[in-house]
N, C-alpha and C positions, 0 to 999 in steps of 0.2 A: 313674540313668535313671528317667524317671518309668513310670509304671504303663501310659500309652496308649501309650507309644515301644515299651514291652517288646510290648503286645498285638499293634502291629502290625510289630515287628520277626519275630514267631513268624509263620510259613507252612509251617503242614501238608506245602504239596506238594514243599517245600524237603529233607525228609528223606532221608537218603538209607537208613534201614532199612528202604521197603518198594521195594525194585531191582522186583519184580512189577510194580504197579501204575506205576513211570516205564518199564518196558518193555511197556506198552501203551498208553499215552501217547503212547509214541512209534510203536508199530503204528499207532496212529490217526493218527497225523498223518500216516503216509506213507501210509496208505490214502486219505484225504482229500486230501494231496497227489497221488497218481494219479488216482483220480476225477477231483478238477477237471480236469487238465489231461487227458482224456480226453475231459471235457465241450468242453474247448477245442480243443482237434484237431476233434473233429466238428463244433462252430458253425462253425469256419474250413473245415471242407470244405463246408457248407451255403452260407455266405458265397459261396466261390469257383464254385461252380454257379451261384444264381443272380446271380455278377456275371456268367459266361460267360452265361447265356440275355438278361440285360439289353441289354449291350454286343451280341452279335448280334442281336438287335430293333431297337436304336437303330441299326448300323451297316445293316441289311436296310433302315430305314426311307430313311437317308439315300440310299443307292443308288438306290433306286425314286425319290426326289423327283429323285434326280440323271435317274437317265433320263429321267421324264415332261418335265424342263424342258429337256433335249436335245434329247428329239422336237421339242419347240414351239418351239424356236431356227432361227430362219432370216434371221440376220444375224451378221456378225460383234460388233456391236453388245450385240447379244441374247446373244450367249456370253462378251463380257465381262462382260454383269450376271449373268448365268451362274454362272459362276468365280467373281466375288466374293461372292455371297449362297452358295452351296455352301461355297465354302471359311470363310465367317463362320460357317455351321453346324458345318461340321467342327471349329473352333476352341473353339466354347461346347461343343461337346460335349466337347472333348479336356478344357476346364478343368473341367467340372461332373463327366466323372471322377478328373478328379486330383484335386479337394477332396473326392470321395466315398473316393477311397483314402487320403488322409491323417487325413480323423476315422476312417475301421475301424482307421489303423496308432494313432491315440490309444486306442481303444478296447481294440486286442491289448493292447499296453505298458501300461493300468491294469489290464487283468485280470491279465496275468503276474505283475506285480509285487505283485500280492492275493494270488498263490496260494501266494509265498512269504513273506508278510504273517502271521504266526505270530499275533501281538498283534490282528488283526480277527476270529481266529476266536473268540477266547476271550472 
């Protein structure tokens, strides 16, 4: 075995005569393993408020355009264009929230899997 094989075959933290210092090691990492995902619990309650205040703005907004163009409808004519520009609203809305909830569900799945990602924190 040559000389750089042996140096980098030897790792310090590989030992197992100081059990102390790999049982704090390992306190740390369950400490930092809690923390994050305590950090993540609460971005995700943070998340889920202001998507409830969003989603009631946007749904308040649509409501109110819905009534104002009710009032001003006085044909049957007029309430089919009605219905269909209302309900086009409601559609871009339904979709521009489902792709706003599937990047935060990409977003959850790479945090979680970081947090038990041992090898990014070292």
């Amino acid at each position: 075995m040559s000389e750089l094989a042996r140096l980098q075959d030897f790792a310090p933290e590989r030992l197992v005569s100081d059990p102390v210092r790999r049982v704090a090691e390992a306190n740390q990492r369950a400490c930092d393993l809690m923390f994050s995902a305590q950090r993540l619990f609460l971005d995700e309650t943070v998340f889920v408020a202001n998507e409830l205040l969003d989603r009631t703005q946007t749904e308040t907004h649509l409501f109110a355009e819905f009534i104002s163009k009710l009032a001003g409808s006085h044909s049957v004519k007029d309430w089919k264009t009605l219905c269909a520009e209302c309900g086009q609203h409601q559609l871009d809305f339904i979709r521009r929230d489902c792709d706003r909830i599937f990047r935060h569900g990409d977003r959850v799945i790479a945090t979680t899997t970081g947090l038990f990602n041992v090898t990014s924190r070292n």
